[in-house]
Backbone as a printed PyTorch tensor [residue, N CA C, xyz], in Angstrom:
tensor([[[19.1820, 14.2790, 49.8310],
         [19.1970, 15.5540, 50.5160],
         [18.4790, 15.4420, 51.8610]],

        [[17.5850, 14.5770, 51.9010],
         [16.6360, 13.9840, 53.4690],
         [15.8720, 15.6870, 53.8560]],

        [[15.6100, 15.9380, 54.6830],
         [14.9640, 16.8460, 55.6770],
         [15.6080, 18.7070, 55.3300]],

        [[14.9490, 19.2500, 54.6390],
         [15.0490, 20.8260, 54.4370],
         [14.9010, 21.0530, 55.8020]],

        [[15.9590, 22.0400, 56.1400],
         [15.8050, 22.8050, 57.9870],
         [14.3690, 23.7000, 57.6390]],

        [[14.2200, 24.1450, 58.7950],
         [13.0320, 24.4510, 59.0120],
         [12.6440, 26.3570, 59.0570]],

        [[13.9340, 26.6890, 59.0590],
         [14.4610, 28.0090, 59.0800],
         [15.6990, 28.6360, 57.9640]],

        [[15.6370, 29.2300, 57.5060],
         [16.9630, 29.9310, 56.7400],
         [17.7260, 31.2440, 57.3770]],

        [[18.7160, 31.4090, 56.3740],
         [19.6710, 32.7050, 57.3830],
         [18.3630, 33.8980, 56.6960]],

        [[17.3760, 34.0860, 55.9590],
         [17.0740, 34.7750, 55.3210],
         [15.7360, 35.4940, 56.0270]],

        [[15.0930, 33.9820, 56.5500],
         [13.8630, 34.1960, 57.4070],
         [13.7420, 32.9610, 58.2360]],

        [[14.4820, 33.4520, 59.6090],
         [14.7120, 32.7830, 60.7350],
         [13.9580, 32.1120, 61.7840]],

        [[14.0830, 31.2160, 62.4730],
         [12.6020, 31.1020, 63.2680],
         [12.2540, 31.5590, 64.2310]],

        [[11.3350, 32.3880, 64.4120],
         [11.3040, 33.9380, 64.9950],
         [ 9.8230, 33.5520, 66.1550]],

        [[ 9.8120, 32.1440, 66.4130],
         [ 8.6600, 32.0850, 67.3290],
         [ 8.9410, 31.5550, 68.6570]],

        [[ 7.9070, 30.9210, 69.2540],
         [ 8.5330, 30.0630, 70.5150],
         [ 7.8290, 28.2290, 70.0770]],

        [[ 8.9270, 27.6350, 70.8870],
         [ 7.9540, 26.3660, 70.6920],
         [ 8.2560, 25.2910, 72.3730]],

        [[ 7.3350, 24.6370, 72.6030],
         [ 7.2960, 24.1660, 73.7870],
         [ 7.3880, 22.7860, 73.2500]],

        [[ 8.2020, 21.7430, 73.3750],
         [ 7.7140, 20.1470, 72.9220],
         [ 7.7310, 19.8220, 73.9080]],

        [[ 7.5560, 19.5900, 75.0730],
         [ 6.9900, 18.5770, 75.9250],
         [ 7.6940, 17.5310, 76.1650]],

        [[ 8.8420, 17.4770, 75.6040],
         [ 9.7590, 16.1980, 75.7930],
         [10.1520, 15.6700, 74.4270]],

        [[ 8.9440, 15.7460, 73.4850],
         [ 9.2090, 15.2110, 72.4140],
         [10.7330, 14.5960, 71.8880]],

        [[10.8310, 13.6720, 71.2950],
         [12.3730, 13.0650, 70.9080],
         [12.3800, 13.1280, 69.3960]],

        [[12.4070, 13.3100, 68.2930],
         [12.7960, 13.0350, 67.2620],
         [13.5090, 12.4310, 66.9630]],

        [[13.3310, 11.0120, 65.8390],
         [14.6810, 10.0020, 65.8930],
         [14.8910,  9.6050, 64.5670]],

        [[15.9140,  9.6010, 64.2890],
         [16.2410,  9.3200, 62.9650],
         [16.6060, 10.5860, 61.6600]],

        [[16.1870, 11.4820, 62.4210],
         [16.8070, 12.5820, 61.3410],
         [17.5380, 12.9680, 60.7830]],

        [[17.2600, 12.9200, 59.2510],
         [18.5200, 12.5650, 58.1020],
         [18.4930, 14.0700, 57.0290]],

        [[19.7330, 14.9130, 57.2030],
         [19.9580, 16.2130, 56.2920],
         [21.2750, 15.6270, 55.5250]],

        [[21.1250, 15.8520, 54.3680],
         [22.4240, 15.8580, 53.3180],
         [22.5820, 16.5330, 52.6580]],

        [[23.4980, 17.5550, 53.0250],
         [22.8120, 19.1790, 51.9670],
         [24.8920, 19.2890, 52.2890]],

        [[25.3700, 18.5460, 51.7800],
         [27.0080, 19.0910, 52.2060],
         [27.2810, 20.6220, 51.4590]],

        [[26.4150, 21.1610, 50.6610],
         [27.0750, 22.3800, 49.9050],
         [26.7430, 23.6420, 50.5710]],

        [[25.8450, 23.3350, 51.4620],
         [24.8890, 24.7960, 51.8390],
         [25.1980, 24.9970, 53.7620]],

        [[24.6480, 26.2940, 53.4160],
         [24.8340, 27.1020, 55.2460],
         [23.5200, 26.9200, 55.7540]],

        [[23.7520, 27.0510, 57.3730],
         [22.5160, 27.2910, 58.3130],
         [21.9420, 25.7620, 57.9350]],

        [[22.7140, 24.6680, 58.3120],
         [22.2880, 23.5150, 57.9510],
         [21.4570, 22.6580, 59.7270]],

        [[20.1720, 22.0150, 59.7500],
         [19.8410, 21.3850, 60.5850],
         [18.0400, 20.9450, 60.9690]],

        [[18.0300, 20.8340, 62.3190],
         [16.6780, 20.3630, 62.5370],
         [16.0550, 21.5820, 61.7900]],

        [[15.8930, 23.3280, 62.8250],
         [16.4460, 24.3570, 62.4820],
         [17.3330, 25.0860, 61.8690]],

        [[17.2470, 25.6490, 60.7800],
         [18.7550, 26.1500, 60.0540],
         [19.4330, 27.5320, 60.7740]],

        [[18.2350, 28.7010, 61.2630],
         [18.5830, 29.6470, 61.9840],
         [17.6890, 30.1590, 62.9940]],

        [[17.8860, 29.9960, 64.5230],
         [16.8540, 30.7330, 65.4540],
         [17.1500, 32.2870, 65.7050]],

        [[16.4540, 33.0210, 65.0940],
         [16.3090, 34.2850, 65.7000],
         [16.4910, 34.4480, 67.6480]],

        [[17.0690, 35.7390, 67.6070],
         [17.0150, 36.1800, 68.5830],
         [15.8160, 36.3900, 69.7630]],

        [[14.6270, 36.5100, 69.3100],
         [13.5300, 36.5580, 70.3310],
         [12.8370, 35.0990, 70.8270]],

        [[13.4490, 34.2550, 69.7400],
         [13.1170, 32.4420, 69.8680],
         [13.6660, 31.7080, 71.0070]],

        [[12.5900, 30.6820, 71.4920],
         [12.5080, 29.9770, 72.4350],
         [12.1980, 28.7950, 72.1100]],

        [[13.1110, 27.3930, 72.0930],
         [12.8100, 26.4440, 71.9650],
         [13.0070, 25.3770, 73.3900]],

        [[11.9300, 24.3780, 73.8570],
         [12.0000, 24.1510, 75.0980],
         [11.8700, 22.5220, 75.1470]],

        [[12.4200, 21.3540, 75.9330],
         [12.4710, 20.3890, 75.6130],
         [11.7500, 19.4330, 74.4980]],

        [[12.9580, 19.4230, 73.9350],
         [12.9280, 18.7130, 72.5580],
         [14.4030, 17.6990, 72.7050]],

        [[13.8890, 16.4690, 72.2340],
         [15.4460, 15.7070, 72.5230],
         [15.8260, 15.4830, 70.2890]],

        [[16.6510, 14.9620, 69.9840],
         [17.0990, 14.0500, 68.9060],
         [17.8890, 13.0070, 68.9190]],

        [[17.2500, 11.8220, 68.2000],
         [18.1900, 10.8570, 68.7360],
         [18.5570,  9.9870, 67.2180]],

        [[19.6680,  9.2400, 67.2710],
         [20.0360,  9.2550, 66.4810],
         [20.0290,  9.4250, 64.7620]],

        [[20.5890, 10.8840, 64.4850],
         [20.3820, 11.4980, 63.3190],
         [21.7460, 11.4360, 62.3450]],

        [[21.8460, 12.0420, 61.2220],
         [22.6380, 12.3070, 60.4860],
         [22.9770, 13.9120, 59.9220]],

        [[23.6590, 14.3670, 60.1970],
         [23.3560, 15.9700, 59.6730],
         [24.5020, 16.1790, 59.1850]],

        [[24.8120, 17.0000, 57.3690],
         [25.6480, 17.3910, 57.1500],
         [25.7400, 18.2400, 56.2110]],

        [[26.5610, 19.6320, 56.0420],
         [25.9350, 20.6140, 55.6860],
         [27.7750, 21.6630, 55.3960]],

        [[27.5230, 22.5740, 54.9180],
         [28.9350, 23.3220, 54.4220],
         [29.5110, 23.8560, 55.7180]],

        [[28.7720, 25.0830, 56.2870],
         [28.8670, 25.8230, 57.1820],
         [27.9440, 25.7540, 58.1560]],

        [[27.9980, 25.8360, 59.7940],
         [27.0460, 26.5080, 60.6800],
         [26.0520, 24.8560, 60.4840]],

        [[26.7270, 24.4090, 61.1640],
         [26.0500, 23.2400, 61.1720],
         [25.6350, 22.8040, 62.5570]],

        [[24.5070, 22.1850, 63.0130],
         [24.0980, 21.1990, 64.1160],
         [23.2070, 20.4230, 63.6620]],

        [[23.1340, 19.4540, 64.5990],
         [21.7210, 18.3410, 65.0630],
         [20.2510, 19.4700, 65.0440]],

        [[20.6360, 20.5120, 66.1540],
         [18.9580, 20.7810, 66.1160],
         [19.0040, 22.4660, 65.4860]],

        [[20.2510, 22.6410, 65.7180],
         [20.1920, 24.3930, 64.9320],
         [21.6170, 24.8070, 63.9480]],

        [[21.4670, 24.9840, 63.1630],
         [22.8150, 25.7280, 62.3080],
         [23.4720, 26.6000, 63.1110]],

        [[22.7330, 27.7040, 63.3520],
         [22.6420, 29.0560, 64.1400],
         [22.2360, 29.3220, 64.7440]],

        [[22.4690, 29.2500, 66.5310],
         [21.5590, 30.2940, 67.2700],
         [21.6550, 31.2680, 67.2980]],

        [[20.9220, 32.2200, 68.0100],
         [20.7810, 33.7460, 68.3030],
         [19.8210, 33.7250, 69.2800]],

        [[18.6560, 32.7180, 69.7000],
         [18.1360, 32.4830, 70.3880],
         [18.0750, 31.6370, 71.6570]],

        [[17.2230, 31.1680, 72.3930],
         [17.6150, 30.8450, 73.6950],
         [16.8770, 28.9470, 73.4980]],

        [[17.8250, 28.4890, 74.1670],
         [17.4280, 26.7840, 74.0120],
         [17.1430, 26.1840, 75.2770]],

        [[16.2490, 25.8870, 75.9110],
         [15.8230, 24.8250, 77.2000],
         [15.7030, 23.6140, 77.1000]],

        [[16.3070, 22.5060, 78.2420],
         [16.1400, 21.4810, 78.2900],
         [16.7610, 20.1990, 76.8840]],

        [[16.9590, 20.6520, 76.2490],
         [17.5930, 19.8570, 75.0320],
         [18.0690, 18.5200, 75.5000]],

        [[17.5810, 17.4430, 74.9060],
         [17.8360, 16.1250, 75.0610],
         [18.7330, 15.5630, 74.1090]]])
């Protein structure tokens, strides 16, 4: 199953975050049955996420799938 997202459709991630560049590498999700699948599973609308890169990952999931978010609703900067 590797890496639970960090957010659900239920309770979303509703903050801000600044990484600085940060890269994350290697990130592995295997959840093929389920929604809101990823780094993040769902960003709320008032959320701000700001350079963050990923590099080579694996992500796979039913529905609403990405690398760094299932779902946005929120706003993304700089993404690597």
């Amino acid at each position: 199953m590797g890496f639970e997202p960090v957010a659900t459709d239920e309770e979303p991630f509703t903050c801000s975050l600044d990484d600085n560049g940060f890269v994350i590498e290697g990130l592995y999700i295997n959840r093929p049955d389920e929604w809101y699948v990823g780094l993040f599973g769902h960003i709320g609308t008032e959320s701000v996420i700001n350079d963050l890169g990923l590099t080579e990952i694996y992500v796979e999931g039913s529905k609403l799938v990405g690398g760094l978010v299932g779902w946005n609703r929120g706003t993304i900067i700089h993404y690597r």
